[in-house]
NUTORKOL-363644 format. One record per residue: residue number from 1; x, y, z of N, C-alpha, C in turn. Coordinates in nm, 3 decimals, m for minus. Layout:
N
   seq       n.u       n.v       n.w      ca.u      ca.v      ca.w       c.u       c.v       c.w
   NUM         X         Y         Z         X         Y         Z         X         Y         Z
...
# end
This chain:
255
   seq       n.u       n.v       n.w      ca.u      ca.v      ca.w       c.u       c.v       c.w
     1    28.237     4.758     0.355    28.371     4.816     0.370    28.468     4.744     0.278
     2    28.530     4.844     0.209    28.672     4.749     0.138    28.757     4.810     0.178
     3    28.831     4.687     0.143    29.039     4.779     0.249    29.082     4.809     0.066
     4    29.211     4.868     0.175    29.285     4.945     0.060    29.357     4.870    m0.107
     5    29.370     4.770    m0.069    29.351     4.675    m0.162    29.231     4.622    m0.316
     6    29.157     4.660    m0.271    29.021     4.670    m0.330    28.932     4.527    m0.297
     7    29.026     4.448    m0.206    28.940     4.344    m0.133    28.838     4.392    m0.067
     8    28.750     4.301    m0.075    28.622     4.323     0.042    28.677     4.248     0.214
     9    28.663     4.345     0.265    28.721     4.323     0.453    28.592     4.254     0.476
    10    28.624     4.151     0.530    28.559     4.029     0.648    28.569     4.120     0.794
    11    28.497     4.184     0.819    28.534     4.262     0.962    28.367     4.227     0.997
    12    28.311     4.289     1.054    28.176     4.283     1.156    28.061     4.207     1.052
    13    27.999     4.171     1.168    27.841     4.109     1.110    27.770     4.156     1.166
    14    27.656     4.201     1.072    27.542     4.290     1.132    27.436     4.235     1.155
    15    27.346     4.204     1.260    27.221     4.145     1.269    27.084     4.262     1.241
    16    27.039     4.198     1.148    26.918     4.294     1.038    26.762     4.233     1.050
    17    26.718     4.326     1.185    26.554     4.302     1.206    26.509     4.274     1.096
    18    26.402     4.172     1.074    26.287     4.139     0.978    26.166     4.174     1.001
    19    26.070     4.264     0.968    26.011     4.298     1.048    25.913     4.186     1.001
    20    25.843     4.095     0.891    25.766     4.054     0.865    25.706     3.942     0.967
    21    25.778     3.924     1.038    25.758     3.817     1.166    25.699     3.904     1.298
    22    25.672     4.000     1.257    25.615     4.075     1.420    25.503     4.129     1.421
    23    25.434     4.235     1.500    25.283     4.252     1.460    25.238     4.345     1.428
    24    25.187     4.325     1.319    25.188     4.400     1.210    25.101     4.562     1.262
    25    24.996     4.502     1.405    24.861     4.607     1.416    24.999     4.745     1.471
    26    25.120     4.679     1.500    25.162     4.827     1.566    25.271     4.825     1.534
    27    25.347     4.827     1.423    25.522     4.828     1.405    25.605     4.869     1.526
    28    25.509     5.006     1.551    25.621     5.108     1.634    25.657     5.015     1.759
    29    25.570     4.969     1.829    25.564     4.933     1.979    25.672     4.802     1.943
    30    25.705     4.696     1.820    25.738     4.601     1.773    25.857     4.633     1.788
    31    25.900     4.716     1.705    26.057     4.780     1.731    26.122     4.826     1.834
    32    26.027     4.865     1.908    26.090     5.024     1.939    26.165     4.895     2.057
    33    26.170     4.825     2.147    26.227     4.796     2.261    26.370     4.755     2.189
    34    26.409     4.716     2.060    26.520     4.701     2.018    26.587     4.823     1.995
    35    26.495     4.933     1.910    26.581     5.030     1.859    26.613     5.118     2.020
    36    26.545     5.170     2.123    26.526     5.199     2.219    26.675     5.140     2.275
    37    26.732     5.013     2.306    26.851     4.964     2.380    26.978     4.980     2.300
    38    26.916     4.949     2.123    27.060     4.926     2.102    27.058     4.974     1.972
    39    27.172     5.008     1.951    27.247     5.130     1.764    27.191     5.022     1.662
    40    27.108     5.003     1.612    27.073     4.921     1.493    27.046     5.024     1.390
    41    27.155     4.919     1.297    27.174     5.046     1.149    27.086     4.998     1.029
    42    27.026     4.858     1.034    26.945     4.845     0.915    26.835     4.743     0.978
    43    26.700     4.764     0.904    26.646     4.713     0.933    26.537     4.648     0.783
    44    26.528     4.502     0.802    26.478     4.452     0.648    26.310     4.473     0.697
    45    26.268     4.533     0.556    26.128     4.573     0.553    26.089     4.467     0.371
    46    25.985     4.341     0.420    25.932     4.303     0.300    25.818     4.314     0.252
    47    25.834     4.343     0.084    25.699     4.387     0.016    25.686     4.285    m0.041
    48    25.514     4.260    m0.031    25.474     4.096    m0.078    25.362     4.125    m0.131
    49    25.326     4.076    m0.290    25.185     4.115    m0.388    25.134     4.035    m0.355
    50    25.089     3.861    m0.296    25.055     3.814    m0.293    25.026     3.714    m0.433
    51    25.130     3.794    m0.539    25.212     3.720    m0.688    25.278     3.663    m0.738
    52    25.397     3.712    m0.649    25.532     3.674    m0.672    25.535     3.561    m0.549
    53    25.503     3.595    m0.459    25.496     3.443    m0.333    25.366     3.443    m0.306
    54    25.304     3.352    m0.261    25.162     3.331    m0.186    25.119     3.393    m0.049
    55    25.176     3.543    m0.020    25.143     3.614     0.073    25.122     3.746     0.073
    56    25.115     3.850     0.162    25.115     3.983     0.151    25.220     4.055     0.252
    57    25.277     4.146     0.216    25.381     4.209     0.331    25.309     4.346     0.298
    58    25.469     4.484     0.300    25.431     4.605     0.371    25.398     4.622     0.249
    59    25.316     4.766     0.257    25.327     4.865     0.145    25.377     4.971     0.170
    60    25.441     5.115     0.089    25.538     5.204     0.090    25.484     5.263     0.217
    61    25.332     5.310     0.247    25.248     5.396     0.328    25.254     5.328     0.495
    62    25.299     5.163     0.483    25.353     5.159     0.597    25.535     5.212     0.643
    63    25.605     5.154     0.549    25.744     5.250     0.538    25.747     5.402     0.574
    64    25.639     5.467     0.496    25.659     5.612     0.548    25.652     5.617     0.707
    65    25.506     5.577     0.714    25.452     5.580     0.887    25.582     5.531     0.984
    66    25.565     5.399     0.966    25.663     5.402     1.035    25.787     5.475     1.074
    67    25.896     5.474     0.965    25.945     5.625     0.980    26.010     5.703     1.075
    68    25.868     5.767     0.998    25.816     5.890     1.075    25.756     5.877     1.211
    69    25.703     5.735     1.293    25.681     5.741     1.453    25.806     5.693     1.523
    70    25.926     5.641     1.408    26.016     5.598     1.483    26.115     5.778     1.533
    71    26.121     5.779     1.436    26.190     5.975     1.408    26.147     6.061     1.538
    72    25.997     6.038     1.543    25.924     6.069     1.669    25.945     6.062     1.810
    73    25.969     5.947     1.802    25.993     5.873     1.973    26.154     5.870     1.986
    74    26.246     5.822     1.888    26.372     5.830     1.889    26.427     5.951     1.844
    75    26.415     6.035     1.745    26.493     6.129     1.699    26.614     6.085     1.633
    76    26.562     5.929     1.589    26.695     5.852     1.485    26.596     5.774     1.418
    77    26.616     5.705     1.346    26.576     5.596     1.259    26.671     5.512     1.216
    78    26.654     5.344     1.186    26.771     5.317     1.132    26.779     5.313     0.964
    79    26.815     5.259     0.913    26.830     5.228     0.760    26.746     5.140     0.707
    80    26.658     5.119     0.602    26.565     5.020     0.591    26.597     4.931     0.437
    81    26.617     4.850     0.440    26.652     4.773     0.315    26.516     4.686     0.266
    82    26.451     4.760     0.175    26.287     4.685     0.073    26.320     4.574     0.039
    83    26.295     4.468     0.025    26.324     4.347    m0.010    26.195     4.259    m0.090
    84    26.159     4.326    m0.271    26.019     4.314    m0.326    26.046     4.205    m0.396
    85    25.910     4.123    m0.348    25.935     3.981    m0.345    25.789     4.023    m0.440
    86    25.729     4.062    m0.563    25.658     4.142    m0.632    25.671     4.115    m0.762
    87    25.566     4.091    m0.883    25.563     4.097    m0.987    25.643     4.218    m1.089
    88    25.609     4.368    m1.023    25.654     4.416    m1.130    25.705     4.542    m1.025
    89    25.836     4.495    m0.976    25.962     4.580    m0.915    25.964     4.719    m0.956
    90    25.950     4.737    m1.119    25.995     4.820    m1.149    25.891     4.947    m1.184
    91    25.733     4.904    m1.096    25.630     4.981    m1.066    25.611     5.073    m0.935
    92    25.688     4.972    m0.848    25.664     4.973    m0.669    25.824     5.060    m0.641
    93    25.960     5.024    m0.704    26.030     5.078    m0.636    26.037     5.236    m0.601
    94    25.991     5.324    m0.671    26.014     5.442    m0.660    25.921     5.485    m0.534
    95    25.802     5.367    m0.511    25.700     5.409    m0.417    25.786     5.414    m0.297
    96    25.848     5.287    m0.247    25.885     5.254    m0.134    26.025     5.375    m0.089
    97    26.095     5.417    m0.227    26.237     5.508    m0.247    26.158     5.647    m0.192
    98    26.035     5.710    m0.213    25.971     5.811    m0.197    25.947     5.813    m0.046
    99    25.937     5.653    m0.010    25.897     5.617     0.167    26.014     5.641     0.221
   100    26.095     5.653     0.181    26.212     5.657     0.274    26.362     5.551     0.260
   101    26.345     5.427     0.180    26.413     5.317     0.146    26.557     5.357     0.085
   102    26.658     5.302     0.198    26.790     5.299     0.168    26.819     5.235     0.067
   103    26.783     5.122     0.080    26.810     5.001    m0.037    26.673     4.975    m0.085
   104    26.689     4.902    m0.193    26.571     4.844    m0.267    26.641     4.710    m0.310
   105    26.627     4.566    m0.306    26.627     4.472    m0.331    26.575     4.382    m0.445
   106    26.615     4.352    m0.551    26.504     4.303    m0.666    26.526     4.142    m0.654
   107    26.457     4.053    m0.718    26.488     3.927    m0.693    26.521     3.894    m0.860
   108    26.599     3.797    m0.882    26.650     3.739    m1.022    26.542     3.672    m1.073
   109    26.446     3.600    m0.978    26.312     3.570    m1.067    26.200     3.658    m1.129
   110    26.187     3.806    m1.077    26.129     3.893    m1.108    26.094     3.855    m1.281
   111    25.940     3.897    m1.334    25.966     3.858    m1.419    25.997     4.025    m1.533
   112    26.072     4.073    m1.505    26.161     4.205    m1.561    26.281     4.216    m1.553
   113    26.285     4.354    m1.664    26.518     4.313    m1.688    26.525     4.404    m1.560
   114    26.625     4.324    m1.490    26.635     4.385    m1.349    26.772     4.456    m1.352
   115    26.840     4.428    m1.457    27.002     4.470    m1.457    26.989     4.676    m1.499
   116    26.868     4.686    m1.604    26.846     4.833    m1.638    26.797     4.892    m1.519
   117    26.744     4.824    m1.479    26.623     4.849    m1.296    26.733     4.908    m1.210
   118    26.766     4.803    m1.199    26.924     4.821    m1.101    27.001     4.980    m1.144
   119    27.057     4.992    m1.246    27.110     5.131    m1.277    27.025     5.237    m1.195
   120    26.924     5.213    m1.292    26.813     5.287    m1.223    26.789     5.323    m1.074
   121    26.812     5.260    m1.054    26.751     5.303    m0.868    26.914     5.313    m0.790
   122    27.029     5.319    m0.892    27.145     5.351    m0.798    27.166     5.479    m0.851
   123    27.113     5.477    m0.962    27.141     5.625    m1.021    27.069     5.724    m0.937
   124    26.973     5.701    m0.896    26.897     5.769    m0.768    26.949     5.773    m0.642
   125    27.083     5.725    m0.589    27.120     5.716    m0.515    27.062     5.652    m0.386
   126    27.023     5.518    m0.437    26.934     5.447    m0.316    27.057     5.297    m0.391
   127    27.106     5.244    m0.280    27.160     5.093    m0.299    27.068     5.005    m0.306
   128    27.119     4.924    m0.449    27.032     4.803    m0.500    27.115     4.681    m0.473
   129    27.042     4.562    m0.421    27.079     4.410    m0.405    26.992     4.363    m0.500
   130    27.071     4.195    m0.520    26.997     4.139    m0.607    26.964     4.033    m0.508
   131    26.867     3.965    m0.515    26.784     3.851    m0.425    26.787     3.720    m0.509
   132    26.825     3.646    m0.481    26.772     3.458    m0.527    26.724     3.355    m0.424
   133    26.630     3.313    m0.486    26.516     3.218    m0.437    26.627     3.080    m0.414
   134    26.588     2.978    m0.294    26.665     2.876    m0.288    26.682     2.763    m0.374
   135    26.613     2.767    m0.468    26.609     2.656    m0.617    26.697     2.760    m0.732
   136    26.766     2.868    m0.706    26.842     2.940    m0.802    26.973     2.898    m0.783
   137    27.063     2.857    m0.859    27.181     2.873    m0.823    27.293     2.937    m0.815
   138    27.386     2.959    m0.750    27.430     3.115    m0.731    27.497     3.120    m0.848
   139    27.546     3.021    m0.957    27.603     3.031    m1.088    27.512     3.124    m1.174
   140    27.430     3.137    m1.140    27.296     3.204    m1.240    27.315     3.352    m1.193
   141    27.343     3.428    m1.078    27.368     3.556    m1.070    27.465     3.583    m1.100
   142    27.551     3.494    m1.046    27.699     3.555    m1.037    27.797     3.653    m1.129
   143    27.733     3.649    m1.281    27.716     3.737    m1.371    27.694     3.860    m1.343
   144    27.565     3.866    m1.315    27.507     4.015    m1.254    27.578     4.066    m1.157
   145    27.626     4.014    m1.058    27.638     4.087    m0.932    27.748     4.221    m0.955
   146    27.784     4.281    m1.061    27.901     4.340    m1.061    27.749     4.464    m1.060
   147    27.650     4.460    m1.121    27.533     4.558    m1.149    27.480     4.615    m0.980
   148    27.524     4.518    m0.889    27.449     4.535    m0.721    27.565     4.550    m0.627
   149    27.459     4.628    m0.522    27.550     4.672    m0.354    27.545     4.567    m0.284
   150    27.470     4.435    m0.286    27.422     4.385    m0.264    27.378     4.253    m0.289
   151    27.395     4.069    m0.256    27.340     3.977    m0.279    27.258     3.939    m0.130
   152    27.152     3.902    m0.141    27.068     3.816    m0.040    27.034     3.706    m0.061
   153    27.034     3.644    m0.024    27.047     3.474    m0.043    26.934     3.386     0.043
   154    26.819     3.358    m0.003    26.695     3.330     0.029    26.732     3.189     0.099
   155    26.739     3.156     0.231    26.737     2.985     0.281    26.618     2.935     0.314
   156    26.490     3.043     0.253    26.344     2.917     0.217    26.272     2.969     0.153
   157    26.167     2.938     0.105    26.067     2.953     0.017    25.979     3.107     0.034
   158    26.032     3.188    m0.073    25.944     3.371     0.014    25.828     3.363     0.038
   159    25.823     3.437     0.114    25.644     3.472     0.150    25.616     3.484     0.295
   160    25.689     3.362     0.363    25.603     3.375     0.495    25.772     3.336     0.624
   161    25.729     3.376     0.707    25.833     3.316     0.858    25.856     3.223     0.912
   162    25.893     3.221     0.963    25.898     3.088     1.074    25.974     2.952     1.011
   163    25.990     2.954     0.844    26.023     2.835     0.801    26.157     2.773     0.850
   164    26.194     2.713     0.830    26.341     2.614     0.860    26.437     2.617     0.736
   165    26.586     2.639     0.742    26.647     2.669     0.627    26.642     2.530     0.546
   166    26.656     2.591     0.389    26.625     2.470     0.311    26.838     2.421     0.303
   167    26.827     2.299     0.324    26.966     2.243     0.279    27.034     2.286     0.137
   168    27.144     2.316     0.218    27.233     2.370     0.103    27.253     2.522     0.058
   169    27.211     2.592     0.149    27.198     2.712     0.180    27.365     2.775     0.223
   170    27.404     2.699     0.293    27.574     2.757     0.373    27.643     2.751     0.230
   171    27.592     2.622     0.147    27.720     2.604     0.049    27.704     2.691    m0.086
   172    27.590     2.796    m0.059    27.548     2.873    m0.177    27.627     3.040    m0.116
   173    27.615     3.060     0.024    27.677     3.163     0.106    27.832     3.161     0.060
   174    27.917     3.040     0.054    28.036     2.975     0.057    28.086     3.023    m0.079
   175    28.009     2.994    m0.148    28.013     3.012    m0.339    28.033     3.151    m0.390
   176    27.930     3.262    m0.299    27.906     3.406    m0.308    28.039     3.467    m0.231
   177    28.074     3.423    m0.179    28.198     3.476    m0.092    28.323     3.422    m0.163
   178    28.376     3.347    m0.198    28.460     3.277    m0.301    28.455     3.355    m0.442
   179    28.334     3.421    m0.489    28.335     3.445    m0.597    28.354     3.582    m0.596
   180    28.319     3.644    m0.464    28.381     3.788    m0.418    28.487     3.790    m0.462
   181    28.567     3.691    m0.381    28.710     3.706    m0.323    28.798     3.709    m0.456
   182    28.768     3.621    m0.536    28.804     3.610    m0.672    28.803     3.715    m0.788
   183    28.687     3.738    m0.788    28.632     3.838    m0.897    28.643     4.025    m0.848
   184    28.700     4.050    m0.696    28.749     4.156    m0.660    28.602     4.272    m0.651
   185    28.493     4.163    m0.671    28.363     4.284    m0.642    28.303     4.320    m0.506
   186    28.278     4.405    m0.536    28.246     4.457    m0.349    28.122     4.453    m0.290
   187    28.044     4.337    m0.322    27.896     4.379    m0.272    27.891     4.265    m0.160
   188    27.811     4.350    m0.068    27.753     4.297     0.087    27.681     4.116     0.041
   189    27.706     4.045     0.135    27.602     3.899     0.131    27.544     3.881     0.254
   190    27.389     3.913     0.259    27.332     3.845     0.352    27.233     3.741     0.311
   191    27.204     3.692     0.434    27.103     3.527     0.416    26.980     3.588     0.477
   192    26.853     3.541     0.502    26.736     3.553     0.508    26.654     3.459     0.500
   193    26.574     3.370     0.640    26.513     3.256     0.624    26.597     3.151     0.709
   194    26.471     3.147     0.831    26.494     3.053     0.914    26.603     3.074     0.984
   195    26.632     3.190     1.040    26.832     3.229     1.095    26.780     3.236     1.239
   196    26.818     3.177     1.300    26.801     3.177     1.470    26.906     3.105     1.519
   197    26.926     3.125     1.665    27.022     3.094     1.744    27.141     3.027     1.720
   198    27.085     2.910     1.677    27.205     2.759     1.660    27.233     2.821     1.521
   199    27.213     2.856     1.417    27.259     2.849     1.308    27.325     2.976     1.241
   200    27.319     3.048     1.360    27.349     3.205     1.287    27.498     3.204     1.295
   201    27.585     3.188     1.356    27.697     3.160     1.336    27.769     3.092     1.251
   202    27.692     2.947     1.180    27.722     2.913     1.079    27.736     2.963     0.916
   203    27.639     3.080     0.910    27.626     3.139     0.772    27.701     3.245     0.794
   204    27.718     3.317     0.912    27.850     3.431     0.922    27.983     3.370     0.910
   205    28.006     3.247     0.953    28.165     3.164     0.918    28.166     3.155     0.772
   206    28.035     3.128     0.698    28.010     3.095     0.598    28.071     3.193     0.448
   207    28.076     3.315     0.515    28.062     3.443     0.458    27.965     3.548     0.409
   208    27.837     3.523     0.556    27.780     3.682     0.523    27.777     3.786     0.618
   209    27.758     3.885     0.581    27.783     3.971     0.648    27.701     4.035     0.722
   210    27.568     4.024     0.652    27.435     4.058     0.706    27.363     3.917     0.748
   211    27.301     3.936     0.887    27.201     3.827     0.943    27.073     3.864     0.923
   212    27.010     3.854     0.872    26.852     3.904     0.852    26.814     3.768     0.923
   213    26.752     3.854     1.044    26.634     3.761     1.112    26.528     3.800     1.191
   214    26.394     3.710     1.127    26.269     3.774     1.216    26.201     3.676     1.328
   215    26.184     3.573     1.289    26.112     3.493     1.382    26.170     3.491     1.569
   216    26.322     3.457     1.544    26.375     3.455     1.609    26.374     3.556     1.722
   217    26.370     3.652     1.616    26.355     3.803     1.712    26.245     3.842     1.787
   218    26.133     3.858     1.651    26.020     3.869     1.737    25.898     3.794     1.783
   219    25.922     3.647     1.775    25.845     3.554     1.837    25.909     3.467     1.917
   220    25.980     3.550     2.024    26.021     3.481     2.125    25.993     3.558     2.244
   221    25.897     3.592     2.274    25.834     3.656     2.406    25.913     3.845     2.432
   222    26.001     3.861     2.372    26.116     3.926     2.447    26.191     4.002     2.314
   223    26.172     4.094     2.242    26.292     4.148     2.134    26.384     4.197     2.177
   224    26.435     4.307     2.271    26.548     4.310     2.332    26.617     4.153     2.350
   225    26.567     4.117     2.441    26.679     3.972     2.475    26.736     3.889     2.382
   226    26.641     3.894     2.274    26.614     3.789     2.158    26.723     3.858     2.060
   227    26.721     3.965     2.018    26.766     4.082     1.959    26.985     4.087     2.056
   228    26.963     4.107     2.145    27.069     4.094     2.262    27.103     3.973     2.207
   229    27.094     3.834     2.238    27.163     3.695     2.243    27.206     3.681     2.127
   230    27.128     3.716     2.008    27.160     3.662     1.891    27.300     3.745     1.862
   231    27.293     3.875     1.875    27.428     3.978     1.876    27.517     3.905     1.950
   232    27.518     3.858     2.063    27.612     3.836     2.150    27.658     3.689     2.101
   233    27.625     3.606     2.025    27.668     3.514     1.967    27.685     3.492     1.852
   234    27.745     3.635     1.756    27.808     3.661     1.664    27.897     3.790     1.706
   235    27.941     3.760     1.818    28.031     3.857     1.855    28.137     3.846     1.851
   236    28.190     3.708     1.857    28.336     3.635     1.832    28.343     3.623     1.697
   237    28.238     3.605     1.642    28.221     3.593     1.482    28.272     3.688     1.365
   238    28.437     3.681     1.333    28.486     3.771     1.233    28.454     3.929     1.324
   239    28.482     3.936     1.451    28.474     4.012     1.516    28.338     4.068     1.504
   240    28.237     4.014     1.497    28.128     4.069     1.446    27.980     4.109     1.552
   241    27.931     4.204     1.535    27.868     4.262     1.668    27.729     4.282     1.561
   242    27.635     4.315     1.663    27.498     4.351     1.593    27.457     4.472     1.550
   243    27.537     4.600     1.635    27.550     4.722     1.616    27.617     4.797     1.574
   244    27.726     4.728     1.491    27.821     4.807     1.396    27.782     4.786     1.279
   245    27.804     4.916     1.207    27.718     4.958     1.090    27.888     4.927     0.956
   246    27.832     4.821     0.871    27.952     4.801     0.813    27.938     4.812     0.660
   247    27.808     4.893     0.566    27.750     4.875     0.495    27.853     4.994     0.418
   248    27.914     4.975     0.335    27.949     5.088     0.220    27.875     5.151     0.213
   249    27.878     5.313     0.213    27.798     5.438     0.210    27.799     5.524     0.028
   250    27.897     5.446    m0.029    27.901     5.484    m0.191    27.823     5.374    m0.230
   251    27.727     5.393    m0.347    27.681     5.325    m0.452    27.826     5.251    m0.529
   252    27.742     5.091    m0.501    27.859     5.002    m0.634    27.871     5.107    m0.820
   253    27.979     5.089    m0.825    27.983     5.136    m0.982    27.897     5.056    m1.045
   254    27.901     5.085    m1.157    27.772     4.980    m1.280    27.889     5.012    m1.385
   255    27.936     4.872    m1.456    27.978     4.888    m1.566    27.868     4.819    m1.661
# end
């Protein structure tokens, strides 16, 4: 959202399922007790070659499926943001855009020009973010970002869950929001990696807007509750709730 000003509004924080932390043999049953209780407008889906990080995530054919059993049982779906943590982005995105993918996500280490990429897949009318790894420094995008809907801001090493944020993560959130505020561009900042309970409030003070979190969510016996608490303690947060949908619905310009 931007106000009339052409500032970017600090209004709600959205908490953004990960699904890569849950089980994998059944997405649907994984989700569904969250989407089932409560309005969730995006949900992060990661693609992993086992190239670009030392693991494997979804492929497009799970994106479709899924979907389509959520469409099924709900008669809604929420929004799914790709997040290709992948050698060659600019092979896979149209797969995952064909699956259904709101956003597509590229990372700055990719080893391709991601800035033509980027046109590309907004010109299609699907919103593109740009992604950096926690050894990047946000001086190194900050260039680009006028090309994205979008920064995500990696607080550990891609590939796998459960990790612990790497230090120095808030003061890279801090930098991206400052350089918003300054430079008058309008793209969303979320974090990703290691975001649970005690700390999720800190990177929303911090300035993001999106919480991407999986472990938290779904390896704690319970996704509703887990899903519930974490909302409810970014609720005071820049007025910020888990179920308000605060994502600009226009594609960023590209100059």
């Amino acid at each position: 959202m931007v106000s009339a000003n052409g500032m970017h509004s600090r209004a709600a924080v959205t908490v953004v399922p990960s699904l890569l932390s849950c089980d994998h043999s059944n997405l649907l049953s994984a989700v569904q007790p969250i989407l089932s209780d409560f309005s969730v407008p995006w949900m992060h889906f990661d693609a992993i070659d086992g190239l670009f990080a030392p693991a494997y995530g979804f492929c497009p054919q799970s994106l479709l499926d899924l979907r389509s059993a959520i469409k099924r049982q709900l008669n809604r779906c929420p929004k799914f943001a790709v997040h290709l943590m992948v050698q060659q982005p600019n092979v896979l995105w149209s797969k995952f855009a064909e699956s259904g993918a709101e956003e597509i996500v590229l990372h700055l280490e990719s080893p391709c020009e991601i800035v033509p990429l980027a046109r590309k897949i907004e010109s299609s009318g699907i919103r593109c973010g740009l992604a950096i790894n926690p050894e990047t420094p946000f001086a190194k995008c900050a260039p680009l970002l006028r090309h994205f809907s979008s920064l995500l801001v990696l607080a550990v090493n891609p590939g796998f869950g459960g990790q612990d944020t790497i230090p120095g993560t808030v003061e890279k959130i801090i930098e991206a929001a400052g350089h918003r505020e300054k430079s008058h561009r309008h793209y969303d900042i979320a974090i990703d990696g290691g975001i649970h309970f005690k700390n999720a409030e800190l990177f929303a003070n911090a300035g993001a807007d999106f919480i991407v979190s999986g472990s938290a969510i779904f390896c704690n016996g319970c996704q509703r509750n887990a899903y519930e608490q974490l909302t409810n303690i970014l609720r005071g947060t820049r007025e910020g709730v888990g179920s308000r949908h605060r994502r600009p619905q226009h594609s960023a310009s590209l100059e």
